[in-house]
N, C-alpha and C positions, 0 to 999 in steps of 0.2 A: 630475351635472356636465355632460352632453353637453346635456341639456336646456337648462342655462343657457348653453354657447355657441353652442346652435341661435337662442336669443332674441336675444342679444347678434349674433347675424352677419345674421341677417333688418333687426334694426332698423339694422344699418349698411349691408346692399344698399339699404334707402330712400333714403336720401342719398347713396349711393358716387358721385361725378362719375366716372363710368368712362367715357363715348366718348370715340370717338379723334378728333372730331370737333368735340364739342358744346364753347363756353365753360360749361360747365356750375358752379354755385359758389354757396356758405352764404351767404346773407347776412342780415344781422339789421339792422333799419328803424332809423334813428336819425333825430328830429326834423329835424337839417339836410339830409337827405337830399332830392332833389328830389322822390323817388318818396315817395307816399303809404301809409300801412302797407296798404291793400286791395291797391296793384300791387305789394309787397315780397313781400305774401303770397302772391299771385298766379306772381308771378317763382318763390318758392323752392318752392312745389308744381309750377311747368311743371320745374324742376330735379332734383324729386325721382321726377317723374315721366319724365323722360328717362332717369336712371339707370337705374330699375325694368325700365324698356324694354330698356337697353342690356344692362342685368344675363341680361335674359331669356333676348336674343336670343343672347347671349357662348353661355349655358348650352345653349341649340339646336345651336347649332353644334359644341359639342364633340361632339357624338354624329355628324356627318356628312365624319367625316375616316376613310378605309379602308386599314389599314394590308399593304402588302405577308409578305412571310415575311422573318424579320431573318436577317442574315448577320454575318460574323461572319472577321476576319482577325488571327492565323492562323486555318487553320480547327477546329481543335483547340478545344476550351473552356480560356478562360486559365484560369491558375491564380492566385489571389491570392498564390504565395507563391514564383512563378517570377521575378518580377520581370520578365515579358515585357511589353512596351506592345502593348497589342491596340488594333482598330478594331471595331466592332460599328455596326451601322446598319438603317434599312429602307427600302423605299421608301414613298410615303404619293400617295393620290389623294382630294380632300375636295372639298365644295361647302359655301360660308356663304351666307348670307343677311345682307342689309345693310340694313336696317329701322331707322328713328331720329326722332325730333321733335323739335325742340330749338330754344329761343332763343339768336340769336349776334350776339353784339355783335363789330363788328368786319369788315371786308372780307373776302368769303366765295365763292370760287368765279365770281371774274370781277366779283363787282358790289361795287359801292361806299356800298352802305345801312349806316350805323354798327348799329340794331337791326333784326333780322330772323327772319322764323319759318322755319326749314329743314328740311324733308320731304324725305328721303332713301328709295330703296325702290328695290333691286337684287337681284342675285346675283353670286358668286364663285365661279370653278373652279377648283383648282390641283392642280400635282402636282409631283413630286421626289422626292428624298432629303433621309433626316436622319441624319449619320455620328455619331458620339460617341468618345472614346479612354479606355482604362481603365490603369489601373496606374501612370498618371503620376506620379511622385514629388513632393513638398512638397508634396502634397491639393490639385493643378490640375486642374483638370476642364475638357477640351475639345471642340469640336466643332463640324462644319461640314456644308454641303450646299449645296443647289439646286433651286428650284424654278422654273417657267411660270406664271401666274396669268395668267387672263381673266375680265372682270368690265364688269356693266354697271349704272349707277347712273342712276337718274330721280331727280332734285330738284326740288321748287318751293319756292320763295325767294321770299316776303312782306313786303317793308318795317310793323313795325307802330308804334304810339304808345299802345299801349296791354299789359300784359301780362296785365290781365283778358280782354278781349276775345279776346288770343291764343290763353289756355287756352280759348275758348268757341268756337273755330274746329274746324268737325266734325273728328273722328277719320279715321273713312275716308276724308277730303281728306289724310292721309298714305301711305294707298297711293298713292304718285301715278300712275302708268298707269291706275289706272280715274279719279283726278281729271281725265288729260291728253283721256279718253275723253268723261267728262260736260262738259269745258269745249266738246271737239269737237263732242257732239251737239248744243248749245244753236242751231249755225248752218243743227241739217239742212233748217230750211223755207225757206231759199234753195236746196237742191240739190234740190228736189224737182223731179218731172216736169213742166212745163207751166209751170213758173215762169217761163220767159225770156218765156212768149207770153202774159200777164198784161199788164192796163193799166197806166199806168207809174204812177199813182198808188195802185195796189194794189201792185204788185210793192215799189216803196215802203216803204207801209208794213208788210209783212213783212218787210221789209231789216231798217228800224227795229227793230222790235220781238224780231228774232233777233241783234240789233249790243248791243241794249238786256241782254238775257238774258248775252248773252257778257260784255259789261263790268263785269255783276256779278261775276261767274263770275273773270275775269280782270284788276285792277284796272291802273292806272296804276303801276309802279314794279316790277310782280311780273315774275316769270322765272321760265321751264320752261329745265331745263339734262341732257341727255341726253349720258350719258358714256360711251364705250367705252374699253378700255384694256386692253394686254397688257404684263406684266411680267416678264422674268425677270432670275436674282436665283442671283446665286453669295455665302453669307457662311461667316464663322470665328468663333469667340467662344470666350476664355475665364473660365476665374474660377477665385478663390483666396481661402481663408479666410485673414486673417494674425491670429496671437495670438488664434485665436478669437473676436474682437471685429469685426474690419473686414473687410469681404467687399469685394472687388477685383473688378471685370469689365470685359470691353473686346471690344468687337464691331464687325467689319471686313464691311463690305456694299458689293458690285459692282452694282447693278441697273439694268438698262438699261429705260427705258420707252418705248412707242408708244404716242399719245393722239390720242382724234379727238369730238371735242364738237361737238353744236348747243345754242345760248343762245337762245332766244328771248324777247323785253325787252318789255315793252310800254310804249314809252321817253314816252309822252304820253298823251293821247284819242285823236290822232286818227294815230298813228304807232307802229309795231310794227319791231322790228328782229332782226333774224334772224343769228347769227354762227357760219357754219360754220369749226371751226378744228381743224385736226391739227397733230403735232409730236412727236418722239424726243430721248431727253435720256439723256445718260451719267451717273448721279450717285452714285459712291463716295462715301462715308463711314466716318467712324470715330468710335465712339462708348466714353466712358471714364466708367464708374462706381465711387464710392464710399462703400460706407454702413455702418451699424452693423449688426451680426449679434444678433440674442437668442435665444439655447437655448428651443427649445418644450419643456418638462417634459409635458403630460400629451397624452394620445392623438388628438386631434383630433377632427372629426366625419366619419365614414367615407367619406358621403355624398360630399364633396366631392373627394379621395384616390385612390378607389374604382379600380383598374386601373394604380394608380402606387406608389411610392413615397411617403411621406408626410417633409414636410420634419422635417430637426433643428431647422434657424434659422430664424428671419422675420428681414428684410431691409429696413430703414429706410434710403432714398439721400439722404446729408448734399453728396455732390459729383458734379453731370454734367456731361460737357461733352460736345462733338459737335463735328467738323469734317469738313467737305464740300464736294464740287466738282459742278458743272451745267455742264456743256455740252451744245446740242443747236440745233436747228433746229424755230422755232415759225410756224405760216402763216395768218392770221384774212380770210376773207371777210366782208365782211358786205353783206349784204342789208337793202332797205328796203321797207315792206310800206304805204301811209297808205290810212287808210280814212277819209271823210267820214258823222259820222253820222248828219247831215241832208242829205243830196244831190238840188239843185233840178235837175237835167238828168238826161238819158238818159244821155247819156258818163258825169257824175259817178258814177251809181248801179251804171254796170255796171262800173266802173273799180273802185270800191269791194268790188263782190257779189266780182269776179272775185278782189282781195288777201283778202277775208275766205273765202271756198271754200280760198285757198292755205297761208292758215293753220288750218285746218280738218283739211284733207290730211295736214299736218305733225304736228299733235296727234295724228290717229289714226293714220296711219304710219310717222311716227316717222324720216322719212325725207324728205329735203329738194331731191331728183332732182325730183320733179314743181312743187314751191313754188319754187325757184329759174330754172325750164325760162325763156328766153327775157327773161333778165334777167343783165347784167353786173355783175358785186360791186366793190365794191373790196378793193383787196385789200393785207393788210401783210404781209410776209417779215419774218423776225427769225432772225438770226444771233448767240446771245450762247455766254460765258461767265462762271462766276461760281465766288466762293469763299465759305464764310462758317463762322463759330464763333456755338456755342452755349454758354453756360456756367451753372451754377446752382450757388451754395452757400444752401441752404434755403431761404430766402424773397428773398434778391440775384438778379437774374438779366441777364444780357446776352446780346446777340445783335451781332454785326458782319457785313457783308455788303456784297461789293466785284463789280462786275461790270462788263460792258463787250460791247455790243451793237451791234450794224448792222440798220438799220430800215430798208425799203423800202417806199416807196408805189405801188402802182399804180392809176390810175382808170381809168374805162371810154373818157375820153374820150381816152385813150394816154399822158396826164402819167406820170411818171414820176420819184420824188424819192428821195436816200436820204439817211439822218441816221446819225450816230452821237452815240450815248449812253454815256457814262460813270458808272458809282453806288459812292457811298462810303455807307456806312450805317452806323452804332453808335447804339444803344440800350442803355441799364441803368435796372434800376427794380427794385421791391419789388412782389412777385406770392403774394398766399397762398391762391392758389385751388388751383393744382398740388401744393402740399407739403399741403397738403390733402389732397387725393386721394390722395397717396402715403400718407401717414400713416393715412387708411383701407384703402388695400390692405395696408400693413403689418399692419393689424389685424386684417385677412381670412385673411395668411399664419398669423398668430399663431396663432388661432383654429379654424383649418381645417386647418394643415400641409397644405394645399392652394398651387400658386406661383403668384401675380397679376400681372396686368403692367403694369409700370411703366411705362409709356408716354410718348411725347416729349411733352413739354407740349403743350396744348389750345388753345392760343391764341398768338398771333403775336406780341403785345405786350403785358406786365403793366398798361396801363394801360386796360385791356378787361376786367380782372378787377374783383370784388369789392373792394371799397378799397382795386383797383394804383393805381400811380403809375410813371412814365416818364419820363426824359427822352431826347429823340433829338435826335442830328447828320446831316444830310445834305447830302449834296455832288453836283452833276449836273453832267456838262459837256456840253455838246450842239453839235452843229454839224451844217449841211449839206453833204454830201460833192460839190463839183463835177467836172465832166467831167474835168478834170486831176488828182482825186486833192487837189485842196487842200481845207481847210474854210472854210465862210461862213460869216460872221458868228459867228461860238464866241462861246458865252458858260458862266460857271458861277452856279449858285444853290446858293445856303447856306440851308439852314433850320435854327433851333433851334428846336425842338419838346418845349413841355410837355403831358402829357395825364396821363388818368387819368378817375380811376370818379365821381368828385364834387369840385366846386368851391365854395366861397362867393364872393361877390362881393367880401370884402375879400382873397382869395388873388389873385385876376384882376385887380384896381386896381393889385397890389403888382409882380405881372409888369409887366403895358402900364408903369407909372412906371420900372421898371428898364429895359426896351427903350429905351423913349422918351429916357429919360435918357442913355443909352450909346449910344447910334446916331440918334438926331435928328436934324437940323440945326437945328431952331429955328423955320422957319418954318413947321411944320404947329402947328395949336393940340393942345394935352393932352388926351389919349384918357379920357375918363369914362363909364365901365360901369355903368349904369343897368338893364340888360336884364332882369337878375332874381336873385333875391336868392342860388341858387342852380344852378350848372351841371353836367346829367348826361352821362357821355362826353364830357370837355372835351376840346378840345385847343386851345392857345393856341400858335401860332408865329410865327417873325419870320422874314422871308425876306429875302435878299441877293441882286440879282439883279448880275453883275459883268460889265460890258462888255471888247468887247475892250483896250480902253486899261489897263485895270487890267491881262486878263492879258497885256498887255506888262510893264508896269510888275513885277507880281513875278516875271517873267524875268529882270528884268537884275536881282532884289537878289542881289548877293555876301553872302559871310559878316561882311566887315568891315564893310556896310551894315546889314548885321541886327546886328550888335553892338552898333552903333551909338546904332539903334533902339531894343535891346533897356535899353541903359544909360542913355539919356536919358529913359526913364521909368522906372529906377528899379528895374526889373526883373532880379530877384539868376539869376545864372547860374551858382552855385559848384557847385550838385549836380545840376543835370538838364539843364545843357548843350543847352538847346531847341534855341538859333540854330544849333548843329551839325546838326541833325536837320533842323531845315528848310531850310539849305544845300546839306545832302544831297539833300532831292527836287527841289528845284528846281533844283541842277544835271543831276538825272536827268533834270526835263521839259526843257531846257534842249539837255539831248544826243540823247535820243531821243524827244521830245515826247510822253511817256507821260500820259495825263488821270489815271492815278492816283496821281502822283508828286505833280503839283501839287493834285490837291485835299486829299491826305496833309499836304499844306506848311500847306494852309489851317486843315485840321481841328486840327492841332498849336498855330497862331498861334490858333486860337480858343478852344483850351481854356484857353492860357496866359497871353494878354496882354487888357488889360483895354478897355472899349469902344474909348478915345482910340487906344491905342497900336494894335491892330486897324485903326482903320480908314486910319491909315496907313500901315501894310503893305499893306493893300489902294490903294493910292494916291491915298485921299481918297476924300470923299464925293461929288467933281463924279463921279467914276465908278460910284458904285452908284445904284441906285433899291432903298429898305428898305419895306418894308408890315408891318402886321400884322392876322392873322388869326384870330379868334373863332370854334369851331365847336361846337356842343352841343347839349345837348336841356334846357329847361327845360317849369316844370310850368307847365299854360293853367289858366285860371281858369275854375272851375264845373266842367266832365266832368273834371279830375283828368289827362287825356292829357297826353301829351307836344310839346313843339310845337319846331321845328326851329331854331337859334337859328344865324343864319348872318351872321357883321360884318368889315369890311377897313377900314383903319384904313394910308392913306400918313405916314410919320414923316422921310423924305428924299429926296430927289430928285425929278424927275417923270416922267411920259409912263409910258408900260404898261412893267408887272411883269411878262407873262409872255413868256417865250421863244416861239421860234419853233414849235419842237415843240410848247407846251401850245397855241398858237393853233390847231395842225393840227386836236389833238385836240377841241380845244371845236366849232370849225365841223366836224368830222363825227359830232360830240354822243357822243363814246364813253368807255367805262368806263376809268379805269384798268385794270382788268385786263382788257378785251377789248383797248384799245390798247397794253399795253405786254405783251403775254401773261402776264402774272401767277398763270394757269393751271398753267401748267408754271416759271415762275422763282420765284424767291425774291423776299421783300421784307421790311421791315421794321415798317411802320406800314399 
């Protein structure tokens, strides 16, 4: 019998999506699929072979945690039959290992590559307590502590288009500190002895040819991301069996973090970007599970048990949800490094030797005091706070996410600017890669009376999984803060956002015709998608950008205006009483010009009124400018890759769509998440 759940638990380590990290997820090729059955196959061996890894390294690491002498209050040995509540605990001093390789679709650690190859390769120290309470009455089981954790993680981060070529990408370029080393060495015949005093067309062509070797080594679009981090961390959890059947748990987490990262980008050919950024964040949470209980009957396999206790139940989670706060203070330098890699002058060559030596320094040292020496950054401050809920019933899932930020720019040349940023976010979609996962660690509890962990989903949006699907609302309001405390030019932008793992082209026509149709004006001509017959990692949005005339305009609607509104289209109000709701935030922006009352007002009027009546709430279409955006990867013809599918499509109004803010960020060529620090905040898509 144990022999058959030894087989049985082996051939489901092979597939388990267990990092905390990886989008990791089953997927089986279906003809309309963009990806060809060699990159599916390809995709779900780099997947199975992440697990395997992840599996390994979990199994490593349980052995390198040291447990203090347990104690034990009162100090007496309870008695099971005193009915005393005891406390028993110990303390615990461990080191892990952070070792991983995995394909992740989806915005990842500051950058913004939808597919990418993520080499992960650190360490973990931690220490603390872990308390426990016994004899609690109705079979509640509690317990709390606190731990320090320090840890340092080296990543490289590969944009690919292919998931063959990925798996064929050497192994050992996932240690990354000896990758950071060999990219480092490839430059050493520019530091050699005597180089400076070489003829200029020899010195030259050793430039060359060491610039030539590094750029293999290091492509266009890749990143080296060097993390430090110290964590502590006070939590409480407990849990309760009810009727047998349904296991209850709810786990309350204090953790304060301090974060300090180098990103280096190699944002073109001939330009390298360097982002030195620190930052501390306050971010309690509370998290609430519930799931079905099944009685394990036979004995388990020892193996896995071995030192514990061996469970009754395994633990299938039908409901999670998660709510959390982020406050903190986030600070991003960034550095610019251009190398020429044909340089026709003396100036040019030494100008260049001199940026490529500094990134050289950086790769092998790991440290950006000497690469930065005698060079001014610019530099962004960020001041936020943020709320947001997570929830999951099996394969439904949402995420909501509200925040509110103050951005400061500084440049070298003494400019000086500050914005404030407002974010509403809701997302819900259908995600079967994580109940996935669960339903294999369920299977591992079953199997092993061994406990697994169920862990916070793996990815940020279901429309990055395995045939998810998403739709998201977002809401921004921006403005620049002048000398007096007033804002310039405020504006807000609305996106609806459809995305997901696969698109055909008659899905995509059906969108652009309902945008087009509900928000047009008429004088753009009909958007026809041609591009290809199928799109991978779609996302299709329609953006609102809303001047300030508009947001005057929904300041002064009263509720007898919204009534108004709401009846002259038609729009039944007997049981969910909108126009009261939106009354309400907009007499709140109204009173204390709160940005997230009014974009509350917006999100409301958008979910519920239909294009027409929408866009006069917003006070017409002389005040918006609407676009729409095409983003994906479809398949190229002959090598099977992937090719980048990128379309904007104006449907009303004119003159540029983006705000002020996105212009800053496009002229200093930076990442959503290096310029909004998305490192340390939350986000949505």
């Amino acid at each position: 019998m144990k022999r058959g759940f030894l087989s049985i638990f082996i051939a489901l380590l092979a597939i388990s999506p267990k990092s905390s990290h990886a989008q990791d997820r089953i997927s089986v090729w279906s003809p309309r699929s963009p990806l060809s059955p060699k990159e599916m196959f390809a995709f779900t061996k780099s997947s199975a072979f992440t697990s395997a890894l992840s599996t390994a390294v979990d199994f490593l690491n349980s052995y390198a945690e040291f447990r203090g002498d347990s104690f034990s209050f009162p100090k007496n040995k309870i008695s099971g039959d005193s009915g005393l509540i005891g406390i028993t605990g110990y303390p615990f001093v461990g080191g892990s290992l952070i070792f991983s390789r995995e394909i992740v679709t989806g915005n990842f650690l500051g950058t913004d590559n939808l597919i990418q190859l993520a080499d992960q390769f650190g360490i973990r120290v931690s220490a603390g307590a872990r308390i426990s309470t016994e004899n609690i009455p109705l079979t509640i089981r509690g317990g709390f502590g606190g731990s320090v954790s320090i840890a340092r993680v080296y990543s490289h981060l590969k944009p690919i288009t292919s998931m063959h070529k990925a798996n064929r990408y050497a192994f050992r370029n996932a240690i990354v500190p000896l990758l950071m080393r060999l990219d480092g060495k490839a430059i050493d015949p520019i530091m050699a002895d005597g180089y400076e005093n070489l003829p200029f067309e020899l010195k030259k062509q050793i430039y060359i040819d060491s610039f030539r070797d590094f750029s293999d080594r290091l492509q266009t679009g890749e990143s080296i991301v060097i993390t430090e981090s110290l964590v502590g961390e006070v939590n409480a959890n407990a849990n309760a069996g009810l009727y047998r059947m349904i296991d209850l748990s709810t786990t309350v987490r204090a953790p304060e973090l301090m974060i300090r990262r180098l990103h280096l980008q190699r944002k073109s050919e001939t330009m390298f970007q360097l982002f030195e950024d620190d930052g501390a964040a306050f971010q309690p949470n509370v998290s609430l599970q519930i799931g079905y209980r099944l009685p394990i009957p036979h004995g388990g396999i020892r193996l896995f048990y071995q030192g514990q206790k061996p469970l009754d139940f395994a633990t299938m989670p039908i409901i999670r949800a998660k709510w959390g706060r982020n406050r903190g203070d986030a600070h991003t330098r960034l550095y610019r490094f251009e190398v020429n890699p044909d340089p026709q002058t003396e100036l040019e060559l030494r100008t260049s030797t001199l940026n490529l030596r500094k990134i050289r320094n950086l790769l092998l040292e790991c440290d950006a005091d000497e690469a930065t020496e005698n060079q001014s950054p610019i530099v962004i401050d960020h001041e936020f706070r943020e709320k947001s809920l997570q929830d999951r019933i099996l394969v439904f899932s949402q995420r909501k996410l509200e925040s509110a930020a103050k951005l400061i720019l500084s440049t070298p040349e003494g400019t000086r600017r500050t914005f404030i940023r407002d974010f509403f976010g809701k997302s819900n979609g259908f995600d079967y890669t994580n109940p996935t996962s669960h339903a294999l660690s369920f299977a591992k509890e079953f199997i092993t009376r061994s406990r697994a962990d169920f862990r916070d989903d793996t990815t940020l949006n279901p429309g990055y999984n395995s045939n998810g699907v998403a739709r998201n609302r977002i809401l921004i309001h921006e403005g620049e803060v002048k000398a007096d405390g007033s804002v310039l030019n405020p504006s807000v932008r609305l996106t609806r956002i459809f995305n997901g793992w696969n698109a055909t082209d008659d899905k995509i026509q059906i969108l652009l015709d309902r945008y087009q149709r509900n928000y047009g004006d008429g004088n753009h001509p009909r958007i026809i998608y041609r591009e290809s017959k199928n799109l991978f990692l779609y996302t299709i949005q329609a953006g609102f950008v809303l001047n300030e005339a508009s947001i005057e305009h929904l300041k002064s609607l009263d509720e007898p205006r919204l009534r108004e509104l709401f009846a002259r289209h038609g729009i039944s109000l007997r049981f969910r009483r909108v126009d009261d709701r939106i009354a309400r935030e907009l007499a709140d922006f109204r009173k204390t010009h709160s940005a997230q009352s009014l974009m509350r007002a917006i999100a409301i009027a958008d979910r519920h009124l239909d294009g027409e009546s929408f866009l006069e709430f917003l006070g017409g279409i002389r005040n918006l400018k609407v676009n729409i955006r095409i983003d994906g990867f479809k398949k190229t013809e002959g090598n099977g890759e992937l090719g980048l599918v990128q379309l904007e499509f104006p449907i009303a109004g004119s003159g540029n769509n983006t705000t002020p803010l996105q212009e800053l960020q496009q002229s200093l060529g930076m990442t959503d998440g290096e310029f909004h620090a998305l490192w340390i905040k939350g986000r949505i898509l």
